[in-house]
N, C-alpha and C positions, 0 to 999 in steps of 0.2 A: 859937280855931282850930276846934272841935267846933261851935262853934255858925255861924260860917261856911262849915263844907263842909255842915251841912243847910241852910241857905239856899241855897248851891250848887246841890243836888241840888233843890231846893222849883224852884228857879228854871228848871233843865233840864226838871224836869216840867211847869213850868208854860207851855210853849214846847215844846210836844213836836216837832211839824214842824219849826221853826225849829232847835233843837238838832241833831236828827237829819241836817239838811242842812249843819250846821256840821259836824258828825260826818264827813258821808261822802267827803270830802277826805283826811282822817285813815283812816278803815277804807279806801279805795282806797288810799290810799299805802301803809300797814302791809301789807296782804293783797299787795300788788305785790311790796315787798324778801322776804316770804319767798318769795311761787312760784317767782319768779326766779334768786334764793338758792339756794333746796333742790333745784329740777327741775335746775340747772345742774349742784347737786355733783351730785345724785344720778347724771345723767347720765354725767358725769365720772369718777366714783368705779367707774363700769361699765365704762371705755373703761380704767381703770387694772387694773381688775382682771382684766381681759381683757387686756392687756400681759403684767401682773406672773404670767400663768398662764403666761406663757414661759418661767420661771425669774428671780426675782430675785436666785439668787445665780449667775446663769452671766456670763460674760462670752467675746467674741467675738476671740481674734487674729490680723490678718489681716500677715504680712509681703512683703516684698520682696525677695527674694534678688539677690545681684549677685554678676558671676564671683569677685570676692575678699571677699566678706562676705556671709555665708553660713547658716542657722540649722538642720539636719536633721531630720529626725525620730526620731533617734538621740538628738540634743540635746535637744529637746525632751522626751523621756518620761526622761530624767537628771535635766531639773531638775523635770521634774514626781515621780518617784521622792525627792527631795530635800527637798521641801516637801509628801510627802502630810500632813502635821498641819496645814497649810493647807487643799490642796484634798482635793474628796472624790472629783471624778472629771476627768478628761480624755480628749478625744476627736480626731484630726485629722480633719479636714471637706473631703471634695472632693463639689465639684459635678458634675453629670452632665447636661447640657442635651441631651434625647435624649425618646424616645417610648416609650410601656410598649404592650406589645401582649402578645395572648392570639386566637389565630388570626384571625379577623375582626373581633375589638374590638378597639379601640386608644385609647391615657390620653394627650393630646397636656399636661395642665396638670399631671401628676403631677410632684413632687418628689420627686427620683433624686439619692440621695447616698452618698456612702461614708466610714462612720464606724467607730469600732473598736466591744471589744466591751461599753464602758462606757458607752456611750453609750444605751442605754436607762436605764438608773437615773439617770443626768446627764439625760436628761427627767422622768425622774418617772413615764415609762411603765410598765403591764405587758402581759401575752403573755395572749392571747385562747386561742392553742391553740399549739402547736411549742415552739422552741427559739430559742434568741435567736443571733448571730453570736457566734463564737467565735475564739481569740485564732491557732487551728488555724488555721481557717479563713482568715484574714489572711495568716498565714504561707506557707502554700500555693495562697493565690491560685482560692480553690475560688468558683465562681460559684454561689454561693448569695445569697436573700436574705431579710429578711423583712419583710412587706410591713403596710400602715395597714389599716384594717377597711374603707374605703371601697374601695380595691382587688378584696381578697377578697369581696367581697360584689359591686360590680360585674360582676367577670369571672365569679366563679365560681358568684355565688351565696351563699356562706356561707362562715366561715372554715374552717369544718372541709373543705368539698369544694376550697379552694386549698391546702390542707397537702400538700406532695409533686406538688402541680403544677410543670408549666414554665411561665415569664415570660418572656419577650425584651424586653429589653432593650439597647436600641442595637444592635438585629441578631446580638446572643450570648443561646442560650438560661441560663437562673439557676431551680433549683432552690427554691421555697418553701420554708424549715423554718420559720417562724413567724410569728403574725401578731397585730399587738399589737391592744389592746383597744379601744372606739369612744372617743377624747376628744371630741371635740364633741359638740355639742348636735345638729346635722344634719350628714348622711351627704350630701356634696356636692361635684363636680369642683373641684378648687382647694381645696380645704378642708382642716380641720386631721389628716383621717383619710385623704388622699390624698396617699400617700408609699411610695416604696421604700428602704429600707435594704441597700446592699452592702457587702463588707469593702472598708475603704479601698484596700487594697493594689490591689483590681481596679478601683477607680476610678480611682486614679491612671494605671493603663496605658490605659483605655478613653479618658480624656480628654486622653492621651500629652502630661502633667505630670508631669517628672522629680523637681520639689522641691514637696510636701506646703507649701503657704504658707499655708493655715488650718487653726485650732484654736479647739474649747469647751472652757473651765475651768469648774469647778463648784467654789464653796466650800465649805469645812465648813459657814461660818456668816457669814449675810448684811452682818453688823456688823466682816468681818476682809474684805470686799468693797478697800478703801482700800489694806490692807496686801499682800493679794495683788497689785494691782495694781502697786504699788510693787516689789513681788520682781519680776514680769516684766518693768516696766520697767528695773530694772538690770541684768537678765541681757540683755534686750536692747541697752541701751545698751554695755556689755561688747564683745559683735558688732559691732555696727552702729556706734558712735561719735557716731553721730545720731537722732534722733527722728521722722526723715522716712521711714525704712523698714520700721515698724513702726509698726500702729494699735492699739489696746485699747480696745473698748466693753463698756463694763459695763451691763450692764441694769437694772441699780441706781439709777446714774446717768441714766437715760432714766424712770425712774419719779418723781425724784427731781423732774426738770425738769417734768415734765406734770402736778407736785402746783403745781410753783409759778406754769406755767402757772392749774391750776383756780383758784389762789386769789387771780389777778391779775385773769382773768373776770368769778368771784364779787363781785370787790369791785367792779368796775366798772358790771358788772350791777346790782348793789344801791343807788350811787351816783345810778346811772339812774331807777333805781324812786324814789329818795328825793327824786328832784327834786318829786315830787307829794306830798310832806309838808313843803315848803316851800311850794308854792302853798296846801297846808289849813292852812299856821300862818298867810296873809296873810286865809285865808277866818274864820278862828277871832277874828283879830285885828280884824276889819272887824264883825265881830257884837258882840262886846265893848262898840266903839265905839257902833254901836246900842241895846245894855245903856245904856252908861252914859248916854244921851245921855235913855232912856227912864225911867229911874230918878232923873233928875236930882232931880225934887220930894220924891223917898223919900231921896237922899245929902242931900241941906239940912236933913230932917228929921233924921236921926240926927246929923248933926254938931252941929246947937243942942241937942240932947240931948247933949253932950259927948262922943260918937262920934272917938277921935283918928283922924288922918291913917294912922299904921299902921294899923290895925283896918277902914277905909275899902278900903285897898289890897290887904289881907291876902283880904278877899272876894271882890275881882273877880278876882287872881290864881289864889285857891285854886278859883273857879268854872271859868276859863279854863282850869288844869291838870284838873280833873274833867270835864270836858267833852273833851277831849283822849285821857286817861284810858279813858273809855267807849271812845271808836272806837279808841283803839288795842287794847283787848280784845277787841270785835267783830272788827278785822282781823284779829287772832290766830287768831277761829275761822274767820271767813273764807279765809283763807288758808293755813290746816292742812288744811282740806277740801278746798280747789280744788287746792294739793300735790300731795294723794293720787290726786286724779282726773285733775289732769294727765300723774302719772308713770304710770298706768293706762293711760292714752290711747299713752301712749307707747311701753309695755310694759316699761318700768323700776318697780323699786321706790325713791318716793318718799316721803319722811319729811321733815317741817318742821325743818329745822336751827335747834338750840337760839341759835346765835350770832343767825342772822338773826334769830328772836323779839326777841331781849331789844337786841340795836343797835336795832329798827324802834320793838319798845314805849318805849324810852329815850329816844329822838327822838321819839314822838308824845308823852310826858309837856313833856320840854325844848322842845319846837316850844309846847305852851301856856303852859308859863314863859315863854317869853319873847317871843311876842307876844300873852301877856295882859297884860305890865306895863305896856306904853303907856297902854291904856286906863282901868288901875289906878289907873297916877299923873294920870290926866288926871281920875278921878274924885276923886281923893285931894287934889286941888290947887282942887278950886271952893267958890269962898265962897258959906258959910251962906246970908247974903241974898238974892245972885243965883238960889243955887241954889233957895230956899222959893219967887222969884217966876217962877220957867219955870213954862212951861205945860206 
């Protein structure tokens, strides 16, 4: 076996161009599964993480009231009161499709909602400068709000100069008491820091919706996601009698789906990439054939020197997979560098995924296994005679 893979290796060197061009079918294909591979997850892995910054453990519910089946907001914070060892927060959610204005400026994309006063720790938010809504406040219908950093900073300037300003708001003026802290990465119209917060109660009337039909649940813990979801489905089945007037999105579940998404991609992608380690096992397999066709008067020779049929085969296979071998290690570095420079370009961080390595270099070893062996056995199979009298 040792004294085969240096013959191997004598024989790669001794053929330098010629191997190197059997080679580069192999390091292109290898170098392809991984950029393809890792730029995708890498990519992927951004676009989830950038979801899962919504809260993985919130979930969305959205009901349908009907004159005789019916769900309050009275009922709702009973059974949320019921099962806090479950969740950690709950919030009702009304919308506000409406315009923010501050004398001659005006926010036509800001997102205008009214939530209770849990509803910042159910984001994960904190307070830049003020005070967050309060449960007071709800209760008496006090038009206050507090507003995103893109807001405060827009209109006024800075958060501290929008604390105890006035906002209008659908044509009602609302009191500034607080202004939560920058989340995003840019400070931009539509963006994740361009929002106002009212107490739900005044949204409710501003948007003259008598039944409160959305709510955010926040779990303890991302793993009792399944189990929560199962309590409010029976308390609403309870109600409703049906499954058509109540939805439950869990964000969980939306993260869960875009993993299986990436990893159906991934593999498709790599699939793709791998078709070109199939055409370098026909280019590996075809050179082989030129080995042996070349070496014919040296196989005649070793075999009347009592050279068996194994030991014949054992060579040209074990060259075949060394040969293989090389460019799929060349690929590796090939394509760990081009990776990093692709996810560069892109302005993602990318990193050569361990899986795509070791499936590519697995395949480039098995791709020489197994169309070296033709050529192996076609060596292993010519008689002595024949073989001493080629030319």
């Amino acid at each position: 076996m040792l004294q085969s893979f240096k013959m191997a290796l004598r024989s790669i060197w001794g053929n330098k161009m010629r191997s190197f061009l059997t080679m580069l079918g192999i390091i292109i294909g290898v170098a392809s599964v991984i950029i393809l591979v890792s730029v995708v997850n890498a990519y992927m892995s951004t676009v989830v993480e950038s979801f899962a910054s919504m809260g993985v453990n919130q979930m969305t519910v959205r009901l349908t009231n009907t004159p005789t089946r019916s769900v309050s907001e009275d009922q709702m914070y009973e059974f949320y009161e019921e099962n806090q060892d479950k969740f950690a927060q709950m919030s009702p959610q009304v919308t506000v499709s409406t315009v923010v204005k501050h004398g001659s400026d005006n926010l036509s994309s800001t997102n205008v909602g009214g939530y209770s006063e849990e509803y910042l720790d159910l984001k994960g938010y904190e307070l830049e400068t003020g005070r967050n809504i309060q449960y007071s406040d709800i209760i008496s219908r006090q038009k206050i709000c507090v507003a995103g950093y893109f807001v405060a900073n827009e209109l006024y300037g800075s958060p501290e100069k929008a604390l105890g300003e006035t906002l209008k708001i659908g044509g009602y003026a609302f009191k500034i008491v607080g202004v939560v802290c920058q989340e995003g990465d840019e400070l931009e119209e539509g963006g994740t820091d361009d929002f106002v917060w009212i107490p739900y109660s005044v949204a409710a009337k501003m948007s003259r919706n008598a039944d409160i039909n959305q709510y955010v649940f926040a779990t303890e813990n991302v793993e009792e996601t399944e189990n929560c979801k199962a309590l409010l489905e029976e308390f609403f089945m309870e109600v409703y009698k049906t499954d058509n007037l109540y939805r439950i999105t869990a964000n969980s579940e939306m993260v869960d789906s875009l993993n299986e998404q990436i990893a159906m991609m991934s593999a498709m992608l790599g699939g793709i990439a791998g078709i070109s380690l199939l055409v370098a096992g026909v280019g590996v397999m075809n050179i082989m054939l030129v080995s042996v066709t070349e070496r014919t008067r040296e196989i005649g020779i070793r075999k009347s020197l009592g050279a068996r049929r194994k030991v014949i085969m054992e060579q040209f296979v074990i060259e075949a997979a060394v040969t293989s071998s090389i460019g799929g290690i060349m690929g590796i570095l090939l394509g760990s560098a081009a990776t990093r420079l692709v996810g560069a370009a892109m302005g993602i961080t990318a990193n050569p995924t361990l899986g795509a390595v070791l499936v590519s270099f697995s395949v480039s070893v098995g791709i020489g296994l197994l169309f070296g062996y033709m050529p192996a056995s076609r060596a292993a199979r010519l008689n002595p005679i024949d073989a001493l009298r080629s030319e």
